[in-house]
Structure formats: structure tokens, C-alpha cells
Backbone bond lengths (Angstrom), bond angles and torsions (degrees), N, CA, C in turn:
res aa  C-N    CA-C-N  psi(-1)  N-CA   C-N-CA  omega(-1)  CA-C   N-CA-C  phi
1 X - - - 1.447 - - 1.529 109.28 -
2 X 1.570 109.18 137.85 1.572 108.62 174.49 1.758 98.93 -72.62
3 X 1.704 96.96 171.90 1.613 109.51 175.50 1.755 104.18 -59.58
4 X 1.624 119.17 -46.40 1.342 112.25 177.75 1.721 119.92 -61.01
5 X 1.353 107.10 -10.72 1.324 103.02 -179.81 1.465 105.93 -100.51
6 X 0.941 114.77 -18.54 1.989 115.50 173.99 1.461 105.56 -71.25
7 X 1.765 109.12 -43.66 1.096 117.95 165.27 1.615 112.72 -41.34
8 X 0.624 135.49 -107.79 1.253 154.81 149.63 1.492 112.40 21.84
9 X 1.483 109.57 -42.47 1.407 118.67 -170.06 1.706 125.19 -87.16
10 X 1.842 93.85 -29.13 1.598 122.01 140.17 1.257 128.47 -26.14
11 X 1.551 97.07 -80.62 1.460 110.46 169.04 1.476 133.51 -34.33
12 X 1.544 98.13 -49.40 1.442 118.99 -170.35 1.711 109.71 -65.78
13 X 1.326 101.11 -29.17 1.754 116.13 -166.90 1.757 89.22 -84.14
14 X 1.059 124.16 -48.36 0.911 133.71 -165.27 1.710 119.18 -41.51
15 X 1.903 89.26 -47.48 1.524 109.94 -171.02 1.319 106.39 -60.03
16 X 1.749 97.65 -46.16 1.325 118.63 -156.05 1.430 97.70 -58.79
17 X 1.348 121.21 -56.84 1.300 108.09 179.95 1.466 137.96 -92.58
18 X 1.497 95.11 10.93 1.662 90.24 150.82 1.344 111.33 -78.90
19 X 1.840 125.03 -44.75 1.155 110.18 -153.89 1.672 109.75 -84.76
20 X 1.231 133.80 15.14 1.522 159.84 179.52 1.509 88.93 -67.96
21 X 1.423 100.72 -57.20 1.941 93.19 -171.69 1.510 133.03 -87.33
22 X 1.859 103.25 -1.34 1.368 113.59 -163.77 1.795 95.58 -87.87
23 X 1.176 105.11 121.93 1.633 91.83 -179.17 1.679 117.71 -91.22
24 X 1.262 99.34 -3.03 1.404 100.59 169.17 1.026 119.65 -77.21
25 X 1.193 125.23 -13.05 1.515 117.10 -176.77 1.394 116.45 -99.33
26 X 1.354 109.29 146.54 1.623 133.23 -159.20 1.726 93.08 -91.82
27 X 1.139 149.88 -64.06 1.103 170.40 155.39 1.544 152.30 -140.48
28 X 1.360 125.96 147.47 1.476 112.06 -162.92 1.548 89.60 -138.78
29 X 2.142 114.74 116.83 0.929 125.50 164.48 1.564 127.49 -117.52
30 X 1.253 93.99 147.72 1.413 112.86 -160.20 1.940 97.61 -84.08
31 X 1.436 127.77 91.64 1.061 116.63 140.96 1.465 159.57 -131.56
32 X 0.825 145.18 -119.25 1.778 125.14 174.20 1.348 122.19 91.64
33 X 1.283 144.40 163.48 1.307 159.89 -175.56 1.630 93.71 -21.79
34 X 1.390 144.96 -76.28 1.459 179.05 -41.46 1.480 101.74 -159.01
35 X 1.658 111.67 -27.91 1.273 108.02 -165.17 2.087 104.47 -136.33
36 X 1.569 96.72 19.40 1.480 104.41 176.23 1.264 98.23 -66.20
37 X 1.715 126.18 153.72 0.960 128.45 125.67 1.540 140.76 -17.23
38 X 2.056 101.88 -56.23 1.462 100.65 -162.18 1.912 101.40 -89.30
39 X 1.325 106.30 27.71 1.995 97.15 175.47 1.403 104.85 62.45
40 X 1.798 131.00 29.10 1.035 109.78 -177.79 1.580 112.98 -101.73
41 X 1.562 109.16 48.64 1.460 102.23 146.23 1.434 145.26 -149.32
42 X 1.306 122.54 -153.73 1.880 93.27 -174.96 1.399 88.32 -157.70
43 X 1.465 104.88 -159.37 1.401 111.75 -172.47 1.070 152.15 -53.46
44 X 1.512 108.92 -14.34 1.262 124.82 174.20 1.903 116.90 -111.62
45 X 1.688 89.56 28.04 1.997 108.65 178.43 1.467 75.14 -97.75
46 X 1.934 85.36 141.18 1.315 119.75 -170.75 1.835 93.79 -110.09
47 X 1.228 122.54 163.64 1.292 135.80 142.64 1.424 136.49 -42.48
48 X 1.165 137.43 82.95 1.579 119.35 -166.68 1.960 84.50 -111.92
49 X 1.135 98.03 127.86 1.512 128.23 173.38 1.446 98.78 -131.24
50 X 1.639 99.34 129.72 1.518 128.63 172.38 1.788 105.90 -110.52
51 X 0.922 89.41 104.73 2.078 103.81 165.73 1.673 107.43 -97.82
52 X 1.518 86.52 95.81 1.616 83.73 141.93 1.490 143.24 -127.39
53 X 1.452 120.87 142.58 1.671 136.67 -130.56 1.319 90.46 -118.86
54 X 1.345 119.32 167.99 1.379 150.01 120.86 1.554 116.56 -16.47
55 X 1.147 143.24 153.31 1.319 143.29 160.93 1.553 108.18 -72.22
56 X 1.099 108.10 132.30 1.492 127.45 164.51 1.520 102.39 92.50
57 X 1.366 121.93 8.42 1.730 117.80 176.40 1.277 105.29 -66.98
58 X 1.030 142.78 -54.35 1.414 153.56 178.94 1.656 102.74 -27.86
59 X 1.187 120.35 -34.44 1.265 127.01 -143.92 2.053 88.43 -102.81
60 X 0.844 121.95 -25.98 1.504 144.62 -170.43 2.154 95.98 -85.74
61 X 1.222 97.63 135.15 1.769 115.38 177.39 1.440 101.99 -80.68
62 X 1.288 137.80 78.64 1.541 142.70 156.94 1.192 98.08 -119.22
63 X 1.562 96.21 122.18 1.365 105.66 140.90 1.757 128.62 -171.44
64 X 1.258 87.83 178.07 1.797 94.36 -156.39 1.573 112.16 -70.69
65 X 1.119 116.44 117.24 1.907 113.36 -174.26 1.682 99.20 -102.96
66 X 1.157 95.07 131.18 1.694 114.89 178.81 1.339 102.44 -109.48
């Protein structure tokens, strides 16, 4: 694995286990370039994570510290 992909792999654990404890949330998906089928990306593919919550979480101070 490159450093951006360890990077990357950090992050991902990271979400996972913050969002493990948030009970408001309905689900959190991982998509974007990173998670195509055809390998179409590289080093400068970003993370796109979709959270979806409960109504009115947004409105609530959580959040994820890296």
C-alpha cells in the first residue's frame, strides 16, 4: 500500500468507528471514484462519504476529530 492509501485506510476506520456509536444515524456510504469497479482512480481521489441521519442531527455538535 502507498502512504495515500494507508492514509486513506485510517480515515476510513476512523469513520467507521465513530459512526458505530452515533445512534442517530441511518447509514454512512462510502462513494466516489475510490470505490468504482473499473480502478478508475489515483492519487489525487478524494473520499466522498454519504451520512445519512435522523432528522434534526445536523442541528446537534458531533463531530469527527482526525
Amino acid at each position: 500500500m502507498t502512504n495515500i492509501e494507508i492514509k486513506r485506510s485510517e480515515l476510513l476506520a476512523s469513520i467507521r468507528a465513530w459512526a458505530s456509536v452515533q445512534d442517530d444515524l441511518r447509514a454512512v456510504v462510502h462513494t466516489g471514484s475510490l470505490v468504482r469497479r473499473d480502478g478508475l482512480s489515483d492519487g489525487f481521489s478524494d473520499l466522498d462519504i454519504e451520512i445519512v441521519a435522523r432528522s434534526g442531527y445536523a442541528d446537534r455538535d458531533r463531530r469527527l476529530d482526525t
